[in-house]
Residue frames relative to the residue before (quaternion, step in Angstrom):
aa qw qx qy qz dx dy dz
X 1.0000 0.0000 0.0000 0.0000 0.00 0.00 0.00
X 0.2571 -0.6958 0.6371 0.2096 3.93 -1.03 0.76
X 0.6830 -0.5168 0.4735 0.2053 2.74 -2.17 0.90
X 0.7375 -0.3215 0.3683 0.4659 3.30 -1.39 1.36
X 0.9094 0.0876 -0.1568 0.3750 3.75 -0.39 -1.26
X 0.6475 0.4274 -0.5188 0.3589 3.60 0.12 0.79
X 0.6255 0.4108 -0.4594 0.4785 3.31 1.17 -0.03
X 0.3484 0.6645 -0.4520 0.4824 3.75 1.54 0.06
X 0.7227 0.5812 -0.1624 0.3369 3.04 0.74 -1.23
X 0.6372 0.4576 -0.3005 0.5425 3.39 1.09 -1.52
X 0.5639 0.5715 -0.4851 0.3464 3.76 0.79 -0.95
X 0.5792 0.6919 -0.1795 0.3918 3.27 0.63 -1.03
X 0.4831 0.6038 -0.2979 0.5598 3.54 0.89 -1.70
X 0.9310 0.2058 -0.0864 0.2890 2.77 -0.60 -2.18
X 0.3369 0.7527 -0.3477 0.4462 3.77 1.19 0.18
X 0.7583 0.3143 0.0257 0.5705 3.50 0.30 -1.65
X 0.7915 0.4805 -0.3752 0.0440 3.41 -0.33 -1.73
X 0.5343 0.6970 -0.3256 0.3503 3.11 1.33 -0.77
X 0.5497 0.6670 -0.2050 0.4591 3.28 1.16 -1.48
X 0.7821 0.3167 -0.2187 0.4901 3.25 0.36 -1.73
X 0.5440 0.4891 -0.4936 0.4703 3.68 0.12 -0.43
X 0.7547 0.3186 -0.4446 0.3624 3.83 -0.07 -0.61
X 0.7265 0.4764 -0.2959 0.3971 3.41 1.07 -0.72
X 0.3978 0.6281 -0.4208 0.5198 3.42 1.35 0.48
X 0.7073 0.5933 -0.0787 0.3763 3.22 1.03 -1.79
X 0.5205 0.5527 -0.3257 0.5634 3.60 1.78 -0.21
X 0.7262 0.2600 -0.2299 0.5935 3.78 0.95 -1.25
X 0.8127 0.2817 -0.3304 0.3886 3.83 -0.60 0.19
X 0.2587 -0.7726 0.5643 0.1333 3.78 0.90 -0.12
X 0.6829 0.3236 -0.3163 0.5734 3.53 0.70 0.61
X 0.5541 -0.6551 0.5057 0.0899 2.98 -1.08 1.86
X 0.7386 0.3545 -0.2741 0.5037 3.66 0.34 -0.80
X 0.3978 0.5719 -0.4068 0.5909 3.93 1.07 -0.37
X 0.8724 0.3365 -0.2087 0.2864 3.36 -0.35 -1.19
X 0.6749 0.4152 -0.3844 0.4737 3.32 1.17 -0.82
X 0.4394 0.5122 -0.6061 0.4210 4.05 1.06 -0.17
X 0.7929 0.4639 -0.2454 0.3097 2.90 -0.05 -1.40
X 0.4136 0.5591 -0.4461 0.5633 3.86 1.19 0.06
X 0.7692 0.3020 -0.3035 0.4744 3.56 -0.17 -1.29
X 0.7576 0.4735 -0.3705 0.2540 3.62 0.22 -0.67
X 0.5871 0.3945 -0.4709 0.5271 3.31 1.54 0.04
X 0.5326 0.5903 -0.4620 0.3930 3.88 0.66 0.47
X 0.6925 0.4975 -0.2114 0.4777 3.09 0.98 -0.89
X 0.4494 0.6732 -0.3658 0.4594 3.26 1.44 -0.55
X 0.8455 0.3238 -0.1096 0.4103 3.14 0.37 -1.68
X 0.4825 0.5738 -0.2759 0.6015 3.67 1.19 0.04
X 0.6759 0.3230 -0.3448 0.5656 4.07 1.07 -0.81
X 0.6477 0.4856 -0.3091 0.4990 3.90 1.22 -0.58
X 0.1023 -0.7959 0.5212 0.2904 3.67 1.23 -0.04
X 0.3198 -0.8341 0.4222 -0.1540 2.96 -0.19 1.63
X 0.1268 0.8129 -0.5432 -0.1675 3.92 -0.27 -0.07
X 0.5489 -0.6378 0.4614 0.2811 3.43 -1.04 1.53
X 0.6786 0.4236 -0.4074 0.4405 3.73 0.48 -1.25
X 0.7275 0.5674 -0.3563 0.1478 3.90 0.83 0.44
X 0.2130 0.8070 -0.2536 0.4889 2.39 2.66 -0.15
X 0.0548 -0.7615 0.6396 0.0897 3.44 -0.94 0.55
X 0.8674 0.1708 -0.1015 0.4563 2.96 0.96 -0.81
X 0.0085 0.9383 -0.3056 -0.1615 3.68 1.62 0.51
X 0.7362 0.4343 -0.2977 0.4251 3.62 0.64 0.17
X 0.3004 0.6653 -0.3321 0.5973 2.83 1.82 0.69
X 0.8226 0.4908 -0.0638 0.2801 2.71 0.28 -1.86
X 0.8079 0.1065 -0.1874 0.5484 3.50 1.57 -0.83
X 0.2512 0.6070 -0.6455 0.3897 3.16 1.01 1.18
X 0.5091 0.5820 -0.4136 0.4807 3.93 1.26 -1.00
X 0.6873 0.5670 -0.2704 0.3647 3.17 0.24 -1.49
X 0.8334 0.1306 -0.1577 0.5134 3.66 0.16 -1.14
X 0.4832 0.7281 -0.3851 0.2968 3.49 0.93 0.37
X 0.3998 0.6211 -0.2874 0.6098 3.00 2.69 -0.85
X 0.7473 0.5536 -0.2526 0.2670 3.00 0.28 -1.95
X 0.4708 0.5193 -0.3308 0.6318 3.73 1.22 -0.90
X 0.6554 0.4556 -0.3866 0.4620 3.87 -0.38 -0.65
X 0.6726 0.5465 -0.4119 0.2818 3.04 0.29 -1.52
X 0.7006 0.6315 -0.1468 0.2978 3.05 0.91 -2.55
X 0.7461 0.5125 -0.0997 0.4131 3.01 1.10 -1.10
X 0.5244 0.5537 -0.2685 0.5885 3.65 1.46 0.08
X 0.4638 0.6062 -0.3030 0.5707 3.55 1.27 -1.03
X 0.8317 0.3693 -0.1044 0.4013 2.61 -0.63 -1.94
X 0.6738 0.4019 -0.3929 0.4797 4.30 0.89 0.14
X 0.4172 0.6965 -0.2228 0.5396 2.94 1.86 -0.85
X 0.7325 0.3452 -0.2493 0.5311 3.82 -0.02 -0.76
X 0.5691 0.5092 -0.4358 0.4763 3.65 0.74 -1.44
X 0.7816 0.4605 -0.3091 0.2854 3.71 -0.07 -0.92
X 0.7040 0.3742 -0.2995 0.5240 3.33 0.94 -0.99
X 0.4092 0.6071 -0.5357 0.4207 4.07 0.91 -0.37
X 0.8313 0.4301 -0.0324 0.3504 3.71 0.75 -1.90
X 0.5156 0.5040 -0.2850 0.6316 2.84 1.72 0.54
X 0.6106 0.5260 -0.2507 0.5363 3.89 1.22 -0.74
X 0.6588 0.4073 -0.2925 0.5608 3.57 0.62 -1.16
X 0.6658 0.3056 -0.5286 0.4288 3.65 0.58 -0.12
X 0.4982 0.6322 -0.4663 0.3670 3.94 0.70 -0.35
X 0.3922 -0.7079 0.4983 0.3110 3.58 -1.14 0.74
X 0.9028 -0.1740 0.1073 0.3785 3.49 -1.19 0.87
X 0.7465 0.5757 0.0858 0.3224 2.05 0.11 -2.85
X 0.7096 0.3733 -0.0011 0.5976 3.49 0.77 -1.00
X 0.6688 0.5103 -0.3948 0.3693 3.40 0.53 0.04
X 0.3219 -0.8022 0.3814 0.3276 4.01 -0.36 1.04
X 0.6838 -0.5260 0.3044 0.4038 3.13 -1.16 -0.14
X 0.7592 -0.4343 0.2748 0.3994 3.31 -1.46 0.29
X 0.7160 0.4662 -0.2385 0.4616 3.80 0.92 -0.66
X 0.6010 0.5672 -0.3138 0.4676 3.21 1.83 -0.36
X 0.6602 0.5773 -0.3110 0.3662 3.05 1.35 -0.97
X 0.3645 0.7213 -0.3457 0.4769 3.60 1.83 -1.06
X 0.7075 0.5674 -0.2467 0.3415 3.62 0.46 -1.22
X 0.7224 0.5605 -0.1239 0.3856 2.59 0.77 -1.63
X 0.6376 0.4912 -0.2724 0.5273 3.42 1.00 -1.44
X 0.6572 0.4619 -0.4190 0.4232 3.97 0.46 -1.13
X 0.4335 0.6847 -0.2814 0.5138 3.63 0.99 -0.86
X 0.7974 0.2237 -0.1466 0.5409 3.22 -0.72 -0.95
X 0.6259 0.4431 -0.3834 0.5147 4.15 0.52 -0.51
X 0.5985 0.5229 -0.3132 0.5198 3.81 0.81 -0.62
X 0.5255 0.6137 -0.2981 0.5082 3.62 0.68 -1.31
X 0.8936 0.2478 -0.1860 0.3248 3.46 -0.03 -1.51
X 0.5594 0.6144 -0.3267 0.4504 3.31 1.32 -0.34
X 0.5211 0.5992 -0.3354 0.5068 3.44 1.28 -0.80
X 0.8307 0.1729 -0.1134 0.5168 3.70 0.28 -1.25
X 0.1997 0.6901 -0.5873 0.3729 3.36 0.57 0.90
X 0.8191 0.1389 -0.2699 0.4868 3.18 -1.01 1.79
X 0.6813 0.3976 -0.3343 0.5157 3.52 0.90 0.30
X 0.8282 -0.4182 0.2972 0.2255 3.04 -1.35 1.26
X 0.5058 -0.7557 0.3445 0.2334 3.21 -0.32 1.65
X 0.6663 0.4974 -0.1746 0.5274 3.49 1.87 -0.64
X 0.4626 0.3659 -0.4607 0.6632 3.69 1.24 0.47
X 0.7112 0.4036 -0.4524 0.3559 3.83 0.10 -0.54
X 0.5985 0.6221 -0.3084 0.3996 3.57 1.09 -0.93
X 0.4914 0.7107 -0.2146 0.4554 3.49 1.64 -1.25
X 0.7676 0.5509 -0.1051 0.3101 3.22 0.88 -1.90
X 0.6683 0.5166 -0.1548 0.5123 2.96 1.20 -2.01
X 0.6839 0.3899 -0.2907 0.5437 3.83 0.49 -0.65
X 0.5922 0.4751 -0.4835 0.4357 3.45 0.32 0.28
X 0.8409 0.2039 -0.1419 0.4809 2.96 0.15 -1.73
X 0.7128 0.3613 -0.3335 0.5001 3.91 0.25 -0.69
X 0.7218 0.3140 -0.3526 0.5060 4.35 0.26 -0.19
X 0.3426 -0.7056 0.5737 0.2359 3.80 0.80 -0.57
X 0.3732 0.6363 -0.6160 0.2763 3.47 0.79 0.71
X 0.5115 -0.6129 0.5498 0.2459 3.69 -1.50 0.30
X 0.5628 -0.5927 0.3823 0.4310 3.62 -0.75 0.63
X 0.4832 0.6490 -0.4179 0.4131 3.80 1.11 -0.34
X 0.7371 0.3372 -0.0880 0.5790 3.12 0.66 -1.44
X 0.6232 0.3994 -0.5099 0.4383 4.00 0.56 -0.16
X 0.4993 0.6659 -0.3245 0.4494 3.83 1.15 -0.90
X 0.8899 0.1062 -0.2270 0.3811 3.53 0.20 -0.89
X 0.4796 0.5484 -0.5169 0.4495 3.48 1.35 0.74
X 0.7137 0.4077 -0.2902 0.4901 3.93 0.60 -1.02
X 0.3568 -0.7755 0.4395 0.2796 3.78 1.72 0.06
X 0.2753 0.6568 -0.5454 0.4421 3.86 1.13 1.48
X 0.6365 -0.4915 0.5551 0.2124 2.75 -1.68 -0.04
X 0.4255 -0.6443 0.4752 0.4219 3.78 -0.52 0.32
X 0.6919 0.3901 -0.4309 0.4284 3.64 0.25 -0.31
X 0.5948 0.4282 -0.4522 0.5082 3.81 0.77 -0.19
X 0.7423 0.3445 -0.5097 0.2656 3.71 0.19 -0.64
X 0.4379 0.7748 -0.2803 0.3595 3.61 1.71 -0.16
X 0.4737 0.7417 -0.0982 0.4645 2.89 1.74 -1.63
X 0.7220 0.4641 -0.1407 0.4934 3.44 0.64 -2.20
X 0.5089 0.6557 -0.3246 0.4534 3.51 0.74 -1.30
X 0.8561 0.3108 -0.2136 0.3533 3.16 -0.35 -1.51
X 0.5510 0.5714 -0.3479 0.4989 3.84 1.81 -0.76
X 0.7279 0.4195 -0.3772 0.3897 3.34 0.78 -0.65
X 0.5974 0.6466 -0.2868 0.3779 3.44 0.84 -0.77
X 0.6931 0.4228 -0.2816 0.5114 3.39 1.17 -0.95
X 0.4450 0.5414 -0.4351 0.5653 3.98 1.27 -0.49
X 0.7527 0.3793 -0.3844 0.3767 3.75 -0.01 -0.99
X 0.5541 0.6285 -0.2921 0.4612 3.58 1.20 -1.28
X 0.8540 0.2748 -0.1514 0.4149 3.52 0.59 -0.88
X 0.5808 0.4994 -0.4339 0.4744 3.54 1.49 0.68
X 0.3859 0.6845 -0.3814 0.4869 3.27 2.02 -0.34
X 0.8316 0.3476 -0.1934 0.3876 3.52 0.54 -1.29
X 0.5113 0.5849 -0.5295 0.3408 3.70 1.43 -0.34
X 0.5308 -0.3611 0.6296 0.4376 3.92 -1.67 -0.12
């Protein structure tokens, strides 16, 4: 027998999901897209241990939910496009393996989630530091700043990363 709230839950599930899948199925045009993105906003609410009877408005609520989740997918999925189009320009020889490359992409997806929501110029600050190795000297007179602002950025960005390190 399940607990009071997960079979709350399943009520739920079977309440909504249908719904949500189609309305998923309007923004991504791709059936398999949508049903991830169906379960991950369930699972969301199940990892947030949600109660349905708190939902007032519940199709609201995980349109929010998978409306992120769509965002998310979609950053990734520009995310990867870029670094793929950046590899094929790398020579062979130099190019890492496949499991490295896995890394690399989760990385860089971590990266952006971290600075999510800061100024497209503190991220720019960030990314050329830590992923080009340029020096604030040389990041300063390309983004045309001042050394103590790109320092400034640095230290904003660092504290965004510092504090996505520390969220659950």
């Amino acid at each position: 027998m399940q607990p009071p709230p997960l079979r709350k839950l399943g009520f739920f599930f079977n309440d909504h999901h249908r719904w949500l899948l189609q309305h998923i199925q309007h923004r991504v045009r791709n059936h398999a897209d949508a049903e991830d993105t169906a379960a991950d906003t369930f699972c969301q609410m199940l990892a947030a241990r949600v109660d349905p009877d708190s939902i007032e408005q519940p199709r609201a609520y995980l349109s929010t939910i998978a409306r992120r989740l769509i965002f998310d997918r979609y950053r990734r999925s520009r995310l990867e496009t870029a670094y793929l189009e950046r590899l094929a320009a790398t020579p062979e020889a130099l190019a890492p393996s496949p499991e490295d490359q896995l890394q690399l992409i989760q990385a860089l997806v971590a990266i952006d989630r971290a600075l999510d929501g800061l100024p497209l110029i503190v991220k720019a600050t960030f990314l050329y530091s830590q992923l080009d190795g340029m020096s604030y000297v040389a990041i300063a007179r390309k983004l045309q700043l001042s050394e103590r602002t790109v320092s400034r950025y640095m230290k904003q960005a660092l504290r965004q990363c510092y504090l996505a390190e520390m969220a659950p």
